[in-house]
TORNUGU-669259 format. One record per residue (C-alpha): x negated, y, z negated. Coordinates in steps of 0.001 Angstrom, whole numbers, padded with zeros to 6 digits, always signed. Each point is the difference from the previous one (the first is absolute). Layout:
<recs>
XYZ/...
</recs>
This chain:
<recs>
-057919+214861+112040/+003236-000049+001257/+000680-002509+003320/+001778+000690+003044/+002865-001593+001861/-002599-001098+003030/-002570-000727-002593/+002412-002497-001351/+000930-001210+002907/-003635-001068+000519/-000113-001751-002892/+003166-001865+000444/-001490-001543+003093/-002834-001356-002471/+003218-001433-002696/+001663-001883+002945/-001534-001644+002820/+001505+000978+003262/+002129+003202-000948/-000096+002385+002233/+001646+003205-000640/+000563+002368+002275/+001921+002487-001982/-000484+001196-003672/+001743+002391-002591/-000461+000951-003678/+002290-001452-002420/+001414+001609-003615/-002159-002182-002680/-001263+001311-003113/-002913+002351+000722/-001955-000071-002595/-000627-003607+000578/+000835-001100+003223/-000676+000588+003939/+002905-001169+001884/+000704-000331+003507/+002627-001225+002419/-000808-002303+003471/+001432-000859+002976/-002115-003215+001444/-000084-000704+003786/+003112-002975-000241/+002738+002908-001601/-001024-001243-004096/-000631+002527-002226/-002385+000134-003153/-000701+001729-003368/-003258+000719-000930/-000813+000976-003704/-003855+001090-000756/-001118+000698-003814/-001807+002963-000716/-001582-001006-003192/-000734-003515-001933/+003174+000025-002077/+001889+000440+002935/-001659-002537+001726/+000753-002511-003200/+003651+000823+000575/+000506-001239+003535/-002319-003064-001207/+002506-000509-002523/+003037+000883+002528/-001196-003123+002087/-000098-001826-002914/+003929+000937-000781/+000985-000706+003258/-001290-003407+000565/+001714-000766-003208/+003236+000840+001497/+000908-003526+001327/+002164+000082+003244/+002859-001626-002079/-000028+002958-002296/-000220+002573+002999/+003220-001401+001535/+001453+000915-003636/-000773+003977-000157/+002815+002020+002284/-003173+001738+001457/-003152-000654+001924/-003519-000092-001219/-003389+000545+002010/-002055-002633+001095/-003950+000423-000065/-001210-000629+003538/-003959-000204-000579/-002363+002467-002172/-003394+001390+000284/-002462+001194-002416/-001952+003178+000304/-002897-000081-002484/+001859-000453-003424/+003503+001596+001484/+002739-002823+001440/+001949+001237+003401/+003417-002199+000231/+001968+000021+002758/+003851-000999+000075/+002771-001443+002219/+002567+002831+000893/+003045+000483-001986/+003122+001272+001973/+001396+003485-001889/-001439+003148-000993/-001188+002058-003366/+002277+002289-000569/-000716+003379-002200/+001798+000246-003400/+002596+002501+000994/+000360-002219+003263/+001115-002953-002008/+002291+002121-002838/+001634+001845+002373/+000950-003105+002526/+002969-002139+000028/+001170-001949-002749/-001250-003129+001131/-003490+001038-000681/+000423+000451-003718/+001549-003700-000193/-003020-001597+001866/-002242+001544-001789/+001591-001392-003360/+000562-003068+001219/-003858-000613+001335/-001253+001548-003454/+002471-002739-001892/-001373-002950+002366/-003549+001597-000904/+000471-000225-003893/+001804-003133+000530/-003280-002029+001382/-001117-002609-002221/-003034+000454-002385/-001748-002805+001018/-000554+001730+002947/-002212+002702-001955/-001218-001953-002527/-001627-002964+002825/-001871+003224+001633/-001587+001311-003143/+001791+002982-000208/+000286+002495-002827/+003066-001019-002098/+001305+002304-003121/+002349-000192-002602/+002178+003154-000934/-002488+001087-002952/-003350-000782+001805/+002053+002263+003061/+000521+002278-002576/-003347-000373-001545/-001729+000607+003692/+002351+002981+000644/-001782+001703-003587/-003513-001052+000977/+000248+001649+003419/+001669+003007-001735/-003046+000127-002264/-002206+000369+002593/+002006+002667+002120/-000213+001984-003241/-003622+000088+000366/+000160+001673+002563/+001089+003063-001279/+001846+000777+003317/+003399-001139-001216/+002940+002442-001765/+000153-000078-003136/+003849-000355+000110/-000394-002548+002311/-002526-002295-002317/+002699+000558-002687/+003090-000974+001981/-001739-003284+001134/-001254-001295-002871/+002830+000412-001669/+001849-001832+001982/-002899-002833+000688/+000725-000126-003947/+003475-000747-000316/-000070-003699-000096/+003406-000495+001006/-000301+001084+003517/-002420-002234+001173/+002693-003288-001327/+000215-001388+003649/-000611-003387+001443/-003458-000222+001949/+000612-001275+003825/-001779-000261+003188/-000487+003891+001071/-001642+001278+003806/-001801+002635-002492/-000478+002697+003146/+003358+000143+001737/+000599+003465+001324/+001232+001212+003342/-002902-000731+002202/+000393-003752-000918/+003303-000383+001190/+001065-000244+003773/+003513+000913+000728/+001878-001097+003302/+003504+000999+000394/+001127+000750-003515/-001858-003664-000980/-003757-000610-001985/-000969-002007+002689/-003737-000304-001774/-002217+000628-003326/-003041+000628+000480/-002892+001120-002553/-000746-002882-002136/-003316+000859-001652/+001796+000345-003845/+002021-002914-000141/+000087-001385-003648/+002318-000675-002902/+001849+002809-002126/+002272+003090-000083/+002748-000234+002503/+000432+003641-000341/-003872+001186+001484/+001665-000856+003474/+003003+002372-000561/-002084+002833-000965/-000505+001415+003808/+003737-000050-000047/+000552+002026-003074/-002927+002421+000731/+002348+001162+003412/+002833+001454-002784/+002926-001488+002247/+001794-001477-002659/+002806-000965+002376/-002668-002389+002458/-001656-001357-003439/+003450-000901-001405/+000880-001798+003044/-003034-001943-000248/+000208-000768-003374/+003311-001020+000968/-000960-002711+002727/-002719-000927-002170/+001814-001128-003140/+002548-001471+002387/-002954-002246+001510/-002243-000850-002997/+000614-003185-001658/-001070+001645-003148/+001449+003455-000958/-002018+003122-000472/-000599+001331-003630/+001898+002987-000316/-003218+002452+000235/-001473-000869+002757/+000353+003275+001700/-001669+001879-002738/-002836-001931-000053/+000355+000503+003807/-000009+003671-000366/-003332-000305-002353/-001648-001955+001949/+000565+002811+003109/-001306+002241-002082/-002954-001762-001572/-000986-000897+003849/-001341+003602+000453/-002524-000319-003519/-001147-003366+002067/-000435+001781+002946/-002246+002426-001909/-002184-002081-001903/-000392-002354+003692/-001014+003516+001547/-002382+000511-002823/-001492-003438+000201/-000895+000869+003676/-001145+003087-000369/+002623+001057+002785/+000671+004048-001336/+002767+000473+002417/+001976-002870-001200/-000965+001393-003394/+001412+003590+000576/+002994-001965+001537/+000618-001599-002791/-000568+002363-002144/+002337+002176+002084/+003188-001789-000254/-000846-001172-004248/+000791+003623-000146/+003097+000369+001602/+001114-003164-001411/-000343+001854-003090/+001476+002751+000797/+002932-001384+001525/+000504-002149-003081/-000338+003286-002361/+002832+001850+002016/+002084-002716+000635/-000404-002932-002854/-001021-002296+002290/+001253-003748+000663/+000433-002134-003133/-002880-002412-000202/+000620-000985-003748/+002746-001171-002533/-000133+002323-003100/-000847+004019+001164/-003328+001584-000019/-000244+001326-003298/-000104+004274+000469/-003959+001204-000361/+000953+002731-002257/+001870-002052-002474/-002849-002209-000166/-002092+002670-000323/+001624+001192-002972/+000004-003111-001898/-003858-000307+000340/+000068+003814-001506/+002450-001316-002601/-001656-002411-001343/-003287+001210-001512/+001749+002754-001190/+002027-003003-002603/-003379-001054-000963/-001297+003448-001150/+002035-000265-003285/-002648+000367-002886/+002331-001756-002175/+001643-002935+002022/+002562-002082-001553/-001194-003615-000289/+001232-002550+001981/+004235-001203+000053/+000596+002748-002419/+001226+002673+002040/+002126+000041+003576/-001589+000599+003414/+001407+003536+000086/+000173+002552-003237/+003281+001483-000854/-000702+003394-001290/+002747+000716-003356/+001942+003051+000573/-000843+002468-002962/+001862-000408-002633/+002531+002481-001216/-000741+002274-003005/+000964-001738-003218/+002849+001937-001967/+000226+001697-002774/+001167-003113-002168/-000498-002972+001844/+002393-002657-000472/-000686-003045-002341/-001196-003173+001584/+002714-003165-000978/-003525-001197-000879/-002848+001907-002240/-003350+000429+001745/-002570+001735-001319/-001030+002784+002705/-003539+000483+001049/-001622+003402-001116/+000936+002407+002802/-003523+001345+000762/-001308-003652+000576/+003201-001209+002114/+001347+002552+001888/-001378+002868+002815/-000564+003223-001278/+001999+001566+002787/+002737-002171+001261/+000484-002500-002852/-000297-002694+002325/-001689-003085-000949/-004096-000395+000371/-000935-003166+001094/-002272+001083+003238/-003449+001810-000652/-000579+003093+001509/-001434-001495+003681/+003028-002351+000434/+000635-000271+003498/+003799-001053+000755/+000970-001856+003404/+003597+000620+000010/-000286+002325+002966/-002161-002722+002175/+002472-001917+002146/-000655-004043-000089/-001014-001257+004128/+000120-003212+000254/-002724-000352+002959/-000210-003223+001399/-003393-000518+001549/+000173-001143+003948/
</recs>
């Protein structure tokens, strides 16, 4: 059951001893898993409310408190941007109510932010460079999940596994992922402190500055590239390039050159997640939503190609297709030739002329095989095939590479 602003507002009051609001507004938040809510207290403060809807979301914001008591005021005064600051919480049966200082700025939409001034691209680069640029120990003393670029990799196929399952998902789609989940040398990239759900209702924009980040529920250890993948999915290359351009200038460490195509997967593995999270809650009109826009992401990608997620090219259907007709039709051959003794395709002799009148003597005497035992009654060309010899000159050679 979905909360209220003035139901939240209630509840606050129970979080923090003394608040009193007097004024209260919804806030952008994820809505599948949060109720969010903006107040104005009595003394001019304001407030953010955030409200689970369900147990996982609730162990998010647990974890989220967790993530931000970590961040030691020393390292605070390091990022270029603010972070929130739990004032108090409350628990509601098995659901966890936190409530938050206010952070100056405001969310911004997507087309907002890409279409602003220049400035906006830079801060955002530069706060996602001081983000990946946070030391591990900061993860790794909280417990939190940490991954190497195969067990990434590894997760990414599991989870790909199970949206299969589904039986909701494209079949283009299903193929275009995996194959490039598959290609090993994408996913060469050095692991590093990553928000894990920055998007454009996490940041707060003031002036052409990220005065805040907000949204801390995924924090953990891993691909640089998941928090890039809201920017890629807005196809402005010009905004993404000039925050890939503050953000290389910023790191300490550069970025692997493929970062934006495992950005670009990522975007577009988000909406199989979103399906299989729909399913898992039974919700049918986030299903159909999902559902919904799998399609036209398939669509799109058949008319237009698509951005490039992988390194080598999706092998074409219909080529691979024909090689799996191909091949049983080799090992049909009643009479095949044993093993190293003849080449992987059968050259076909042309048939021979017929022989003259008086053939010309050899510079060497051999003695000729009887005709009727050595030679084709029609064409005089040599028998060496039986009758249900099967050539495969005419089958072209595809080297499919499997994803």
């Amino acid at each position: 059951m979905r909360r209220k602003p003035i139901e939240l507002a209630a509840i606050a009051t129970a979080a923090v001893p003394g608040l009193t609001p007097t004024a209260v507004s919804s806030a952008p938040d994820d809505p599948a898993d949060f109720d969010s809510a903006l107040l104005l207290d009595s003394e001019g403060k304001r407030w953010r409310v955030r409200s689970p809807r369900h147990a996982e979301a609730s162990a998010r914001l647990e974890t989220e408190f967790l993530v931000l008591r970590a961040f030691a005021p020393a390292v605070r005064a390091e990022l270029p941007f603010l972070m929130p600051t739990v004032a108090g919480s409350v628990r509601l049966g098995t659901l966890s109510t936190f409530v938050y200082s206010h952070l100056s700025g405001t969310t911004r939409s997507v087309e907002e932010l890409t279409s602003g001034p220049g400035s906006v691209a830079r801060e955002i680069g530069t706060a996602l460079a001081a983000i990946h640029d946070l030391p591990r120990s900061l993860v790794s003393n909280a417990d939190l999940p940490s991954y190497t670029p195969n067990e990434f990799r590894q997760r990414r196929l599991n989870e790909l596994d199970q949206a299969a399952t589904t039986g909701k998902i494209p079949a283009a789609l299903l193929r275009r992922w995996e194959h490039a989940m598959e290609d090993v040398s994408l996913w060469r990239f050095n692991p590093c402190v990553v928000h894990g759900d920055l998007h454009e209702d996490n940041l707060l924009v003031e002036s052409g500055r990220v005065t805040a980040v907000t949204g801390w529920t995924d924090l953990r250890i891993g691909d640089p590239a998941d928090d890039f993948a809201w920017l890629v999915a807005s196809n402005e290359q010009d905004f993404v390039d000039a925050v890939l351009k503050a953000y290389t200038s910023g790191r300490r460490d550069a970025p692997d050159q493929h970062l934006l195509r495992r950005a670009a997967l990522s975007a577009e593995f988000a909406l199989a997640q979103y399906l299989v999270k729909g399913l898992a809650a039974d919700d049918e009109a986030m299903v159909g939503e999902a559902e919904a826009m799998l399609e036209s992401l398939a669509g799109d990608i058949a008319e237009f190609g698509g951005q490039p997620i992988s390194i080598e090219p999706l092998p074409d259907p219909a080529s691979r297709n024909n090689a799996e007709v191909a091949a049983p039709a080799e090992n049909t051959s009643p009479t095949p030739a044993p093993s190293g003794s003849s080449p992987a395709v059968t050259v076909v002799p042309v048939p021979a002329e017929p022989e003259p009148a008086a053939p010309a003597q050899p510079a060497v005497h051999v003695t000729p095989i009887p005709v009727e035992e050595a030679h084709d009654a029609e064409d005089g060309a040599p028998t060496t095939k039986g009758p249900d010899d099967t050539s495969t000159a005419a089958i072209s050679v595809i080297n499919v590479k499997q994803g």
